[in-house]
BASEMI-144323 format. One record per residue: residue number from 1; residue in one letter; y, x, z of N, C-alpha, C in turn. Coordinates in steps of 0.02 Angstrom, whole numbers, plus 50000, padded with zeros to 5 digits. Atoms other than C-alpha are relative to their C-alpha. Layout:
<nodes>
NODE drenmar marfi   n_y   n_x   n_z  ca_y  ca_x  ca_z   c_y   c_x   c_z
NODE     NUM     A     Y     X     Z     Y     X     Z     Y     X     Z
...
</nodes>
This chain:
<nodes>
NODE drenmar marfi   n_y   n_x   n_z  ca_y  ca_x  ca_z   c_y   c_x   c_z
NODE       1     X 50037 50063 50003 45790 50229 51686 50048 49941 49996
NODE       2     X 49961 50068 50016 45865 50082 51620 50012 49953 50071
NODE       3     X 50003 50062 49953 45928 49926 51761 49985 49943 49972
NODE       4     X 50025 50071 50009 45846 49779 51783 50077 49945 49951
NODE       5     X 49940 50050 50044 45907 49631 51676 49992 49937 50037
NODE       6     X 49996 50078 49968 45936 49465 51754 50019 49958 49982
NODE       7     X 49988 50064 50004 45947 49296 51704 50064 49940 50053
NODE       8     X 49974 50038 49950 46073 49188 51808 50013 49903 49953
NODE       9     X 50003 50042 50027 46045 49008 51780 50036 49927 50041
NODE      10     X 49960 50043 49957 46169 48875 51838 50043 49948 49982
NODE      11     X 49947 50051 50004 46273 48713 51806 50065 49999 50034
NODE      12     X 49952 50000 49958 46387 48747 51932 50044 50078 49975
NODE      13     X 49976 49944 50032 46523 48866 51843 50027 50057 50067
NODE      14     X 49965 49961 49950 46598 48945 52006 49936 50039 50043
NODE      15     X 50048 49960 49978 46411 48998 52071 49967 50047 49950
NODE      16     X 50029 49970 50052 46366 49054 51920 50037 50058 49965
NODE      17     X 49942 49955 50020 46510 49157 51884 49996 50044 50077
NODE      18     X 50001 49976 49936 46505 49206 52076 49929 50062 49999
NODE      19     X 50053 49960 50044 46323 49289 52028 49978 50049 49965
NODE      20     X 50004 49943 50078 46341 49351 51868 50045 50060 50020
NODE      21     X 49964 49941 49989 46498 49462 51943 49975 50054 50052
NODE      22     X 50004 49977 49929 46426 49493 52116 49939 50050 49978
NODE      23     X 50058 49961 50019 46247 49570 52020 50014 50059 49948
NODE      24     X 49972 49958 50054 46341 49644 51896 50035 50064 50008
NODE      25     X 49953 49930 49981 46437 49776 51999 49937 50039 50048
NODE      26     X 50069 49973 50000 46254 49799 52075 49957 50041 49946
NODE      27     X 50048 49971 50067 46214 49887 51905 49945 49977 49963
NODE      28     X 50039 50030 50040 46100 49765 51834 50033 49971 49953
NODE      29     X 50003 50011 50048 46101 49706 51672 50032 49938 49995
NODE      30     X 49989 50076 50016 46168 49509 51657 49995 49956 49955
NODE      31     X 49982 50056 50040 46164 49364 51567 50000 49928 50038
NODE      32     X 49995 50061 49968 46198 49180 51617 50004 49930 49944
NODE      33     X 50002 50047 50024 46178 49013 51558 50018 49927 50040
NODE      34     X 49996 50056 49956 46218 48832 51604 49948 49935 49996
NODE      35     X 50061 50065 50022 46072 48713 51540 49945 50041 49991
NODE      36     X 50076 49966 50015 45891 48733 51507 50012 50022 49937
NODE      37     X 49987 49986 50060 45938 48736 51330 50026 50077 49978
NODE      38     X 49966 49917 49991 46032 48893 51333 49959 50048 50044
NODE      39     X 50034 49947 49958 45939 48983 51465 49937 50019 49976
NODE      40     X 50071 50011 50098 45777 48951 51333 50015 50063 49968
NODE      41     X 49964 49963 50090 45883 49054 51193 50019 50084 50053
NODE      42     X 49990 49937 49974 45945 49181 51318 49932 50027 50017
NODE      43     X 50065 49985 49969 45771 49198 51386 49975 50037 49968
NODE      44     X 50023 49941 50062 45706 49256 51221 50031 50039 49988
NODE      45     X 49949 49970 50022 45853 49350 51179 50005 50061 50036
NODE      46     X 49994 49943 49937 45872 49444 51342 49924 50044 50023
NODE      47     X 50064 50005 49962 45695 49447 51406 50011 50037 50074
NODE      48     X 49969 49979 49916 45745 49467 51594 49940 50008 50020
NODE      49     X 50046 49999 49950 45651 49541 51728 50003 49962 50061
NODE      50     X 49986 50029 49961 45714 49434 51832 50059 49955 49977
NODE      51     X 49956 50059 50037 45784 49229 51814 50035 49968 50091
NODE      52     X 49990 50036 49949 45895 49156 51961 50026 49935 49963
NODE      53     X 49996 50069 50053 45881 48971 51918 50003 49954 50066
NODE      54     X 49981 50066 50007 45946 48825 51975 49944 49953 49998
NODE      55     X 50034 50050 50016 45839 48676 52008 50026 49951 49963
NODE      56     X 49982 50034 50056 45944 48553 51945 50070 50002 49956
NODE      57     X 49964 49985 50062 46005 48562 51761 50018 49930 49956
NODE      58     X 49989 50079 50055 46096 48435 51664 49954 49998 49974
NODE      59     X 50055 50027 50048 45949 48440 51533 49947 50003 50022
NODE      60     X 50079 49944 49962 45805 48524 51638 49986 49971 50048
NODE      61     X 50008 49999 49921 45712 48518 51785 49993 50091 50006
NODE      62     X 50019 49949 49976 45710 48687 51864 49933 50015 50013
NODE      63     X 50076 49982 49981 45532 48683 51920 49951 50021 49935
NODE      64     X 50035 49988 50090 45469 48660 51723 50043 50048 49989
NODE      65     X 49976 49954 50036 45587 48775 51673 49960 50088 50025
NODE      66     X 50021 49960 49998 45518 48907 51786 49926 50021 49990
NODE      67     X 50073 49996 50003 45342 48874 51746 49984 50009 49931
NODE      68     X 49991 49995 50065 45387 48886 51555 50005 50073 49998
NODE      69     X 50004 49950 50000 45455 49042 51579 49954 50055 50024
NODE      70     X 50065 49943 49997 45313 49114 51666 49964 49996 49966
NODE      71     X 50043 50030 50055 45204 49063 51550 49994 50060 49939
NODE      72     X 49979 49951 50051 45301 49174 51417 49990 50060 50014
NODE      73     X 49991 49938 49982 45321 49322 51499 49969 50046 50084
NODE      74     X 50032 49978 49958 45266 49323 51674 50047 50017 50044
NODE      75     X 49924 49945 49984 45457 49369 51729 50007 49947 50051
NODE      76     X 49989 50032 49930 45496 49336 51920 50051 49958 49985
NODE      77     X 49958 50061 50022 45608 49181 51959 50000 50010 50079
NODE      78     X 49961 50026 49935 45727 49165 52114 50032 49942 50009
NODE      79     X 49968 50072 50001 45759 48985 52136 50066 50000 50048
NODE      80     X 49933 50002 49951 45944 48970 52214 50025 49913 49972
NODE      81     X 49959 50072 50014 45980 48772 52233 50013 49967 50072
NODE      82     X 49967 50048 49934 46050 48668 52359 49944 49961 50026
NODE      83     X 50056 50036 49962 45868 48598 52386 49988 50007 50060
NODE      84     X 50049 49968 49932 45814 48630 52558 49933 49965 50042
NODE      85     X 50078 50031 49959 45671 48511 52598 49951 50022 49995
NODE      86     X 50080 49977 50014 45491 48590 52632 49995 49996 49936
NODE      87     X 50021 50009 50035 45432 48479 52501 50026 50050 49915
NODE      88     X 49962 49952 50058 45544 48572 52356 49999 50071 50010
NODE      89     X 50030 49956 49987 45516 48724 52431 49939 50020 49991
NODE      90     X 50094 49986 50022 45321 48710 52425 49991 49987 49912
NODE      91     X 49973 49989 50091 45361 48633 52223 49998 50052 49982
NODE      92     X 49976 49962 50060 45444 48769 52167 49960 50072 50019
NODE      93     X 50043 49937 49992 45328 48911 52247 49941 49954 49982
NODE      94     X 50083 50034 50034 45159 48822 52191 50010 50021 49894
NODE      95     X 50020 49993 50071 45221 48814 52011 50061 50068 49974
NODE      96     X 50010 49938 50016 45260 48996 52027 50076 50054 50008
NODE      97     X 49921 49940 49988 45446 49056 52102 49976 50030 50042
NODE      98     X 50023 49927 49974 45444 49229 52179 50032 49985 50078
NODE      99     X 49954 50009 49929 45573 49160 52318 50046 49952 50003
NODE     100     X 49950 50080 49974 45703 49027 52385 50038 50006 50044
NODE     101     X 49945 50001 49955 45858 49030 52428 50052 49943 49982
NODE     102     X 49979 50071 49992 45954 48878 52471 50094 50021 50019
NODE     103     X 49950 50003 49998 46127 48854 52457 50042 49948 50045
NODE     104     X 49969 49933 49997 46254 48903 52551 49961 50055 49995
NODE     105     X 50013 49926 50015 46210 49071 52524 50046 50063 50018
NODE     106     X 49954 49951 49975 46273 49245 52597 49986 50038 49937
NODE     107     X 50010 49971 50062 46295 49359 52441 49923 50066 50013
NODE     108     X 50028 49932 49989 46219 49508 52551 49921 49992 50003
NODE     109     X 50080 50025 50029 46046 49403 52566 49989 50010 49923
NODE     110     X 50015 50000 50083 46045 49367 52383 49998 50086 49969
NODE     111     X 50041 49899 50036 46049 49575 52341 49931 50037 50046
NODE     112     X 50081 49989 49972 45895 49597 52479 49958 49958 49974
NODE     113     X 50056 50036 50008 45787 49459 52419 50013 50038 49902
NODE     114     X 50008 49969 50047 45842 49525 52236 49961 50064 49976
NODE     115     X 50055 49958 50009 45794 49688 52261 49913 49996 50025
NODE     116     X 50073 50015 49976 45642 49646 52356 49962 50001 49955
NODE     117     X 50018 50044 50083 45586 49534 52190 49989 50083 49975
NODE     118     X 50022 49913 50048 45619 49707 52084 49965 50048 50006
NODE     119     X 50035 49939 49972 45530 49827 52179 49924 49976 49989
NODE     120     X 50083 50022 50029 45348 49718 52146 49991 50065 49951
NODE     121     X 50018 49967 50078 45385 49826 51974 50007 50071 49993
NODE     122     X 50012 49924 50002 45378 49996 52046 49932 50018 49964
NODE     123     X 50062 49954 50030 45249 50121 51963 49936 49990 50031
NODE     124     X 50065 49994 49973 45075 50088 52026 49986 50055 50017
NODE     125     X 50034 49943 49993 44981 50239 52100 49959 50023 49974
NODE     126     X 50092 49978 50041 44808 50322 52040 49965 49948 50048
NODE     127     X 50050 50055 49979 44739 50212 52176 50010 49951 49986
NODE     128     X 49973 50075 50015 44822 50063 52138 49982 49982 49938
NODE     129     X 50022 50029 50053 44771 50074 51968 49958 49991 49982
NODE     130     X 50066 50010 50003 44583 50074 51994 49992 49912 49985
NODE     131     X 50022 50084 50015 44517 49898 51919 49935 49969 50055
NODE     132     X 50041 50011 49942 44424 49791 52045 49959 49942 49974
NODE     133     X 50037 50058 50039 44273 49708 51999 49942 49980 50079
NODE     134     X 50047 50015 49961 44174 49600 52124 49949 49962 49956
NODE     135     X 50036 50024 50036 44035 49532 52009 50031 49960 49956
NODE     136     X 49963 50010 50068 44112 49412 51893 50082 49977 49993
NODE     137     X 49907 50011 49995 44299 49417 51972 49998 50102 49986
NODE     138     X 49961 49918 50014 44385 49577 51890 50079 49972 50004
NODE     139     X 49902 50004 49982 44581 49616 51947 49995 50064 49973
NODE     140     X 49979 49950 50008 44659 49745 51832 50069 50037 50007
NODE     141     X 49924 50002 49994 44814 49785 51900 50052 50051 49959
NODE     142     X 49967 49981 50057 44866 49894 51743 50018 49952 49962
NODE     143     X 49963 50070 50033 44872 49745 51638 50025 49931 50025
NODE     144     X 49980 50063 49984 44907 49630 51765 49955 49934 49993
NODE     145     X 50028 50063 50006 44758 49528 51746 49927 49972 50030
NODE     146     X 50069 50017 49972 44608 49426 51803 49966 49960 49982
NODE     147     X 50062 50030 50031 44458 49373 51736 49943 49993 50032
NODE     148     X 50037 50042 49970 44337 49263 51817 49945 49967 49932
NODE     149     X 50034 50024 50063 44158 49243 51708 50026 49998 49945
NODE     150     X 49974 49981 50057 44245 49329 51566 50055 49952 49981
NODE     151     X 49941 50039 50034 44372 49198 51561 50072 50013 50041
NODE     152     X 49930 49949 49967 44571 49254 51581 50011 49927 50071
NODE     153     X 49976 50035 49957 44637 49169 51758 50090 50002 50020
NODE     154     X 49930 50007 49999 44817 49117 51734 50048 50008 50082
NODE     155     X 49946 49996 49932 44929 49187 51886 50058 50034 49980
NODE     156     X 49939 49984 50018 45089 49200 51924 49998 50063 50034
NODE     157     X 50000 49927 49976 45168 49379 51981 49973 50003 50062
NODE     158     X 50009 50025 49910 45164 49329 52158 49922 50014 49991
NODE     159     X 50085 50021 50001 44976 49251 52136 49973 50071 50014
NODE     160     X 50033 49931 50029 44931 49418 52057 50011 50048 50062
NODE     161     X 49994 49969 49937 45014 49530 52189 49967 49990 50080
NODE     162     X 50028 50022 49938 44948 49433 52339 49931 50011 50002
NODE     163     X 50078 49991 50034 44763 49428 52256 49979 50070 49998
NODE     164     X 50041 49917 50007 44755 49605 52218 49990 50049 50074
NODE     165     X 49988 49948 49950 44821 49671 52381 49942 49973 50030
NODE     166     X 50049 50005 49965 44703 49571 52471 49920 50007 50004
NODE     167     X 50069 49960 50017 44553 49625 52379 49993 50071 49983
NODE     168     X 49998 49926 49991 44601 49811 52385 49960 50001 50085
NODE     169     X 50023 50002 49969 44557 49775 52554 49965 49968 50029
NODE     170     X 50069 50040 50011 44383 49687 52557 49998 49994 50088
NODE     171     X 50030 50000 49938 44359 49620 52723 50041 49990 50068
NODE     172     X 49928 50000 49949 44526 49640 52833 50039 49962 49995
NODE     173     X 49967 50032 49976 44599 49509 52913 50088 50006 50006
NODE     174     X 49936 50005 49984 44801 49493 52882 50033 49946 50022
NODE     175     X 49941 50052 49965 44938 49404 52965 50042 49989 49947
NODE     176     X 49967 50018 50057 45047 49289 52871 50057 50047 49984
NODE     177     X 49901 49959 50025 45210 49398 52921 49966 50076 49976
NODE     178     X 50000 49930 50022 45112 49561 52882 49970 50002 49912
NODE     179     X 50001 49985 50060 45063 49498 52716 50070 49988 49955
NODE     180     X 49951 50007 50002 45244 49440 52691 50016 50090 50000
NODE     181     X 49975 49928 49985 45293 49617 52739 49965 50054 49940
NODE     182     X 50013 49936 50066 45168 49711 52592 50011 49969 49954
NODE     183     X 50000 50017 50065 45171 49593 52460 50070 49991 49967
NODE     184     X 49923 50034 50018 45348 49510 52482 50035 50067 50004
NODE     185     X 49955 49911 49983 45428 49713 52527 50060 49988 50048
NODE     186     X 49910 50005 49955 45556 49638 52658 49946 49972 50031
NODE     187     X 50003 50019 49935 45557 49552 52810 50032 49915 49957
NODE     188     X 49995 50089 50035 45553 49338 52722 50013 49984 50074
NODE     189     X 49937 50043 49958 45692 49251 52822 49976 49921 50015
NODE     190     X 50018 50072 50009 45602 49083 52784 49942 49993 50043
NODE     191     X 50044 49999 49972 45446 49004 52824 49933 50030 49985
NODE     192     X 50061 49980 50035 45291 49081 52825 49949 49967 49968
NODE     193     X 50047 50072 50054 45189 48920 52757 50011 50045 49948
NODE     194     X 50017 49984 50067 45234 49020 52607 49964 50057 49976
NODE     195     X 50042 49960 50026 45105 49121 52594 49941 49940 50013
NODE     196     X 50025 50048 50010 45003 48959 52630 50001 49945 49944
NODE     197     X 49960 50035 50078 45082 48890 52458 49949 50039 49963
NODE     198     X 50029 49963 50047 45009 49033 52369 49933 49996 50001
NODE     199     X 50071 50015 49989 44832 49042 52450 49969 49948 49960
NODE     200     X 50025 50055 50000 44811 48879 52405 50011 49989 49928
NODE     201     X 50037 50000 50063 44843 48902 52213 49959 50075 49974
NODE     202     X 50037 49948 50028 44753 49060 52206 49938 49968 49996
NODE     203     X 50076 50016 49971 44599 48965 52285 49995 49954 49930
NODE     204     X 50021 50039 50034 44620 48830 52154 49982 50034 49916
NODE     205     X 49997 49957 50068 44622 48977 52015 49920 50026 49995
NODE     206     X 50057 49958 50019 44463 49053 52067 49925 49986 50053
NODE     207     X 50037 50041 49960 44367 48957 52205 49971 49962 49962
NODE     208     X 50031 50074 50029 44219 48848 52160 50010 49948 50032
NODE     209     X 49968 50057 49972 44251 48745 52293 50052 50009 50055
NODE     210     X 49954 49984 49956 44411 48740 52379 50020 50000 50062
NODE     211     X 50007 50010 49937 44378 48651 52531 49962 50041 50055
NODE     212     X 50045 49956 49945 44253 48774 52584 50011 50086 49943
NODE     213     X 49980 49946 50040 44326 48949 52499 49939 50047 50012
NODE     214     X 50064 49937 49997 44201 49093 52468 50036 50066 50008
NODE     215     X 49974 49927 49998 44318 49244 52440 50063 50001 50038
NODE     216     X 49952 50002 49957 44482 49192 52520 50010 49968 50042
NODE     217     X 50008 50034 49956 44450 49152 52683 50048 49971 50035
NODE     218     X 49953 50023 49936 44556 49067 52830 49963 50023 50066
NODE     219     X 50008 49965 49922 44537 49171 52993 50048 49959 50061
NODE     220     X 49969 50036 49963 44582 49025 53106 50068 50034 50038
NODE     221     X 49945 49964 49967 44734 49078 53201 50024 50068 50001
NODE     222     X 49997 49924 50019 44752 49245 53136 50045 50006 49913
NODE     223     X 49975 49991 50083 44785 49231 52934 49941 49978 49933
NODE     224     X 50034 50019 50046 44684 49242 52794 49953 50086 50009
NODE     225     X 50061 49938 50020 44543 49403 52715 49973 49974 49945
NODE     226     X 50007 49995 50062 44479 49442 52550 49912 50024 50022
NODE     227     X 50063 49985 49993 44283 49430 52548 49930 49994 49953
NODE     228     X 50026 49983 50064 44173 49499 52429 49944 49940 49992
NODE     229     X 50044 50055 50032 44055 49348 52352 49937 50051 50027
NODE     230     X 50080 49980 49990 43865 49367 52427 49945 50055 49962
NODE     231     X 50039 49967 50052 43762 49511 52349 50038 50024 49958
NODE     232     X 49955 49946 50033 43939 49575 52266 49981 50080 49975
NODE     233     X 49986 49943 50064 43910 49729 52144 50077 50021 50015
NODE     234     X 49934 49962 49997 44079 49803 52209 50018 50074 49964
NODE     235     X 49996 49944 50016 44152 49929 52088 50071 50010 49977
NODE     236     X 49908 49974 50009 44347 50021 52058 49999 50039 49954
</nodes>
């Protein structure tokens, strides 16, 4: 089986070179770039399963860049920038990075949160690949997709992963760190708000109204639950 390919996206030549060598003797695949411009051309070129990007790019913003690239392909994105405020943190997971790591950086984090990222793209099971239709929300997690009143509902990997797991199990109440723990596949070092990032554009993906959710609830001091719409037609 082929190794993952990775993107490394960076202005800074000594992290970016630091990266590209340190992933590279990890047996994945490489390529690197220093602007949006280039990382664009490699993007197509390479088609990575994975982009570690840089928020800021001489020509770019990082945040558009990774919301471009999902767009294309759907291909996870590890933001590694010197940002560390909430606010940029909640940014760059809303418009669709897989994870965040803030610089300084220990290398040995950066190959756990890497693999973590990769492992989303293990083989599905026979159960896992049953399609889940609650009346007019269908999740097919063969193609990766969801359709709401026959129309497609744009999510990112994350979105998708978080969404499906929690409507595999209709009804059960999870904790933020235990959905961290199935969706994310590690033990997230950060804060858990970020699964409160995601909730909150899943809800705006497929909620009629957001303030008062129908299918993805809030279990006051507990977490969240996935709850089948009134009179749901549930079928796999």
């Amino acid at each position: 089986m082929a190794s993952a390919k990775i993107l490394v996206v960076d202005d800074d030549p000594a992290i970016r070179n630091l990266v590209f060598r340190f992933l590279s003797k990890q047996d994945y695949q490489m390529e690197s770039a220093a602007d949006g411009k280039s990382a664009l051309a490699a993007f197509e070129q390479f088609n990575p399963d994975l982009v570690v990007l840089d928020v800021n790019l001489p020509d770019a913003n990082g945040y558009d860049l990774c919301e471009e690239m999902q767009a294309r392909t759907g291909v996870f994105v590890l933001m590694l920038t010197s940002r560390s405020d909430e606010a940029d943190k909640i940014r760059g997971f809303s418009q669709g990075a897989d994870d965040y790591l803030t610089k300084p950086f220990s290398l040995g984090e950066l190959e756990v949160r890497v693999g973590a990222i990769l492992k989303r793209q293990r083989p599905v099971t026979t159960a896992e690949q049953q399609r889940l239709t609650f009346n007019s929300l269908e999740i097919d997690p063969v193609r990766r997709e969801v359709t709401l009143d026959q129309e497609s509902v744009p999510l990112t990997a994350l979105e998708f992963d978080l969404l499906h797991f929690l409507a595999s199990h209709p009804g059960r109440v999870w904790r933020r760190a235990e959905l961290i723990q199935k969706v994310w596949d590690y033990e997230y070092v950060g804060d858990q708000r970020v699964v409160d990032v995601h909730i909150g554009q899943i809800r705006k993906k497929i909620e009629q109204d957001t303030t008062q959710p129908a299918m993805i609830q809030t279990v006051r001091g507990v977490g969240y639950k996935f709850e089948p719409p009134a009179n749901a037609v549930v079928s796999n």
